[in-house]
C-alpha positions as CSV (number, residue, x, y, z in Angstrom):
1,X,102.8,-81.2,-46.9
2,X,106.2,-80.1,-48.5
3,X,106.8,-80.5,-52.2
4,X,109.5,-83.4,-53.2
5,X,110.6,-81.1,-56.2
6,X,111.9,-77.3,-56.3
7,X,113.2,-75.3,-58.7
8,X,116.0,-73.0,-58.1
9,X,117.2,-70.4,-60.7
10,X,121.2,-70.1,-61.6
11,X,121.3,-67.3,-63.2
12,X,119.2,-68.7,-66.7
13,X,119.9,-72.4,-65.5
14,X,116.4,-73.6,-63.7
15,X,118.0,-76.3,-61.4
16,X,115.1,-78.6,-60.4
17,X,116.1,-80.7,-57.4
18,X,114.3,-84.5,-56.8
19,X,114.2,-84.8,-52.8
20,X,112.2,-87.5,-51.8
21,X,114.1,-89.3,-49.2
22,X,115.6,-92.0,-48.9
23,X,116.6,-92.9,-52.4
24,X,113.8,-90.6,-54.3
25,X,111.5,-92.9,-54.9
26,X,109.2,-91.3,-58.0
27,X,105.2,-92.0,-56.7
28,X,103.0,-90.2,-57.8
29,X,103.3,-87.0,-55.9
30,X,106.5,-86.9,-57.2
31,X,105.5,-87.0,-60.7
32,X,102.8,-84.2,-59.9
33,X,105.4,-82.0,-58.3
34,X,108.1,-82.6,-61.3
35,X,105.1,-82.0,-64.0
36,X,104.0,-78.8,-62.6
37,X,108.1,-77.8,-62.6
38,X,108.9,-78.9,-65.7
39,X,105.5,-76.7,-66.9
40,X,106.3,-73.6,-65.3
41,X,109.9,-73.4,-66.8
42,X,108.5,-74.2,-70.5
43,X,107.0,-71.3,-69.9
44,X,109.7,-68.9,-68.6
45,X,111.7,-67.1,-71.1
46,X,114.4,-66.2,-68.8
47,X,115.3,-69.7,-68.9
48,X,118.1,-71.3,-71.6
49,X,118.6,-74.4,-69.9
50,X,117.6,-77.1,-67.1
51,X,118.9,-79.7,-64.8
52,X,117.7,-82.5,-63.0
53,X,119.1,-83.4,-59.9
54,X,118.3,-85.2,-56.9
55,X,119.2,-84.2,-53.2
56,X,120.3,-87.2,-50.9
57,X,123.1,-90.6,-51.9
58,X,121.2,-91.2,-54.9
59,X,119.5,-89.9,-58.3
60,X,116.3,-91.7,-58.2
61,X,116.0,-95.1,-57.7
62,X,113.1,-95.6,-60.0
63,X,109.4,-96.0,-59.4
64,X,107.9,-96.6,-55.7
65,X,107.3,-99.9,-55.5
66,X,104.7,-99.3,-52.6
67,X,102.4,-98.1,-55.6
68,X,103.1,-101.4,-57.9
69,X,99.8,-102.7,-56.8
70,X,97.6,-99.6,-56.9
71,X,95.8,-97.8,-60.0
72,X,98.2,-96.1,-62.3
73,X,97.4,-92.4,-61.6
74,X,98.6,-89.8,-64.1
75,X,100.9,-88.4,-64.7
76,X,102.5,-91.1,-65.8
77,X,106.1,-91.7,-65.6
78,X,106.2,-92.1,-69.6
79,X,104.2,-88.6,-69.5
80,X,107.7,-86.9,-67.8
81,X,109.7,-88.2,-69.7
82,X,107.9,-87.5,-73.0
83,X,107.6,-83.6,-70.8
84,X,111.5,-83.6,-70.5
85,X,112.0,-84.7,-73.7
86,X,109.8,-82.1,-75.7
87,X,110.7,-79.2,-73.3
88,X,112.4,-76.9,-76.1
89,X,115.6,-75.7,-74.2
90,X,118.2,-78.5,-73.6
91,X,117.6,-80.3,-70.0
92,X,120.9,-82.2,-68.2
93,X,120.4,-85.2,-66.1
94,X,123.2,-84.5,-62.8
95,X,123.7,-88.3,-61.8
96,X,125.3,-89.4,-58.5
97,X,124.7,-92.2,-56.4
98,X,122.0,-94.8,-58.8
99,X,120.0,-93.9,-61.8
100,X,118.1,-97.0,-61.4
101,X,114.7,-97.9,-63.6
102,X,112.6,-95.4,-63.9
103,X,115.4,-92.9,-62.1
104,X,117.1,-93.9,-65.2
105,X,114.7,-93.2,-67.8
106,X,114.1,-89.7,-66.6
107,X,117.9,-89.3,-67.0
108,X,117.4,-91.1,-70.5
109,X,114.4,-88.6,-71.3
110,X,117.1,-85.9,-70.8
111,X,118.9,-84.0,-73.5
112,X,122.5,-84.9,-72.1
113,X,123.4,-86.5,-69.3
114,X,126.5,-85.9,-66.6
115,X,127.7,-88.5,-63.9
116,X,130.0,-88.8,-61.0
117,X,132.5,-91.4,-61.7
118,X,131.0,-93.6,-58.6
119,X,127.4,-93.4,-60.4
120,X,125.3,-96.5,-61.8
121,X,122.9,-96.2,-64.3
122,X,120.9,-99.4,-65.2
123,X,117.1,-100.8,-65.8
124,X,116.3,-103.6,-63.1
125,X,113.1,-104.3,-63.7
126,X,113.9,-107.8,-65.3
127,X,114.7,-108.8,-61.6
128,X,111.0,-107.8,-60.8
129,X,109.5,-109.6,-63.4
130,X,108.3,-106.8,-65.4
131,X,110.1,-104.6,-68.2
132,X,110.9,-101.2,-68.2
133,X,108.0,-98.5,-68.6
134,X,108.8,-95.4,-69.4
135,X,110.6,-94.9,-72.7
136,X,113.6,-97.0,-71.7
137,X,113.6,-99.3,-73.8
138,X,113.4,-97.2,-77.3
139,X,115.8,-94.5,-75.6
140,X,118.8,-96.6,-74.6
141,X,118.8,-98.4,-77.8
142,X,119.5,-95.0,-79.7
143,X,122.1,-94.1,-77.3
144,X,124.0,-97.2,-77.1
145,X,122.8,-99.9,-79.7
146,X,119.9,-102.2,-79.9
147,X,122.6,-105.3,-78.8
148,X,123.9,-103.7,-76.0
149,X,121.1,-102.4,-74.8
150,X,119.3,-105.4,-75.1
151,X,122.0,-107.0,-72.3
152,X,121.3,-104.0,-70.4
153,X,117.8,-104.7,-70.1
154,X,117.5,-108.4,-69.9
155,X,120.3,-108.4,-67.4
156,X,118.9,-105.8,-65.0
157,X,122.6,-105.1,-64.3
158,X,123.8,-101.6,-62.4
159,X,126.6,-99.9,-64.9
160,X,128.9,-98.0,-63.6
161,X,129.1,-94.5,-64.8
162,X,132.8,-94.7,-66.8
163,X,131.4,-98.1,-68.9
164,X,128.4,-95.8,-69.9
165,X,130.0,-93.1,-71.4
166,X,132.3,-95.6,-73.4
167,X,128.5,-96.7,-74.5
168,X,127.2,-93.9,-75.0
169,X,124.5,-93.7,-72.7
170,X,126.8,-90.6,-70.5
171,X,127.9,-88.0,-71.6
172,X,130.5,-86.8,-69.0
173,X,131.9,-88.2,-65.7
174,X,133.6,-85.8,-63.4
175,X,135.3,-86.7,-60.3
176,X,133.1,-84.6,-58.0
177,X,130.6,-81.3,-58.4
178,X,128.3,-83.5,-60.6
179,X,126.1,-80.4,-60.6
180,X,128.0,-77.4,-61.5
181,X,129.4,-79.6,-64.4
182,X,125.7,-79.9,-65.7
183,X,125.3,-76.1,-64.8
């Protein structure tokens, strides 16, 4: 069994790559694999800084639906996001492709947060019947507004990456190298 997450080092930059194909799905070994990264570099002090990126066409594309009608196991997605958020050096989200649902709260969880300019960022869950779980709804709302984010959410729509930084849910679109701009 390979792990979906690894951690590379840039110099005091721990990269940690998502690589769960096809769209990186988070299940549950995902969110066992990203814990036990996001762990080990809280605890590293040659590291300054983090980012989260994903391998493949897309960021994550939220939660594995596969799992919707299983046992929640832990962790949680709410627990990685609350782990990204308390981590004490600041952590990057590098979006391309989607940021969809839960994709999207880890991004959210983040301490900034760069896109390609072809990237959407949204919370679909409305069009599954269920609301978002993992911090998304508190998070956006202090990024972009509680009226606005409110049409995000009850919508379910996909927002491309330049409307979110007007928002202020991005930070920074770029044009291409969505990684070494997080870097």
């Amino acid at each position: 069994m390979t792990s979906s997450v690894s951690v590379v080092h840039r110099d005091t930059v721990a990269v940690i790559t998502i690589d769960n194909p096809p769209v990186n799905a988070i299940n549950h070994e995902m969110r066992v694999d990203l814990l036990q990264a996001l762990r080990a570099i809280a605890g590293d002090l040659d590291i300054d800084a983090a980012v989260i990126a994903a391998g493949g066409k897309t960021f994550m594309a939220g939660s594995d639906i596969r799992e919707f009608d299983a046992p929640a196991k832990e962790p949680l997605a709410w627990q990685i996001v609350d782990a990204i958020e308390a981590l004490s050096i600041p952590v990057v989200a590098a979006i391309h492709g989607t940021a969809l649902g839960g994709g999207f709260e880890v991004a959210l969880g983040c301490h900034g947060r760069v896109a390609e300019k072809s990237a959407k960022v949204g919370l679909p869950e409305i069009n599954l019947g269920i609301i978002p779980g993992a911090g998304g709804t508190q998070r956006l709302p202090r990024l972009i507004g509680a009226e606005k984010a409110l049409d995000w959410i009850l919508s379910g729509k996909q927002v491309i990456a330049t409307e979110a930084q007007k928002a202020g849910a991005i930070d920074q679109v770029v044009e291409s190298s969505v990684l070494e701009a997080a870097i």
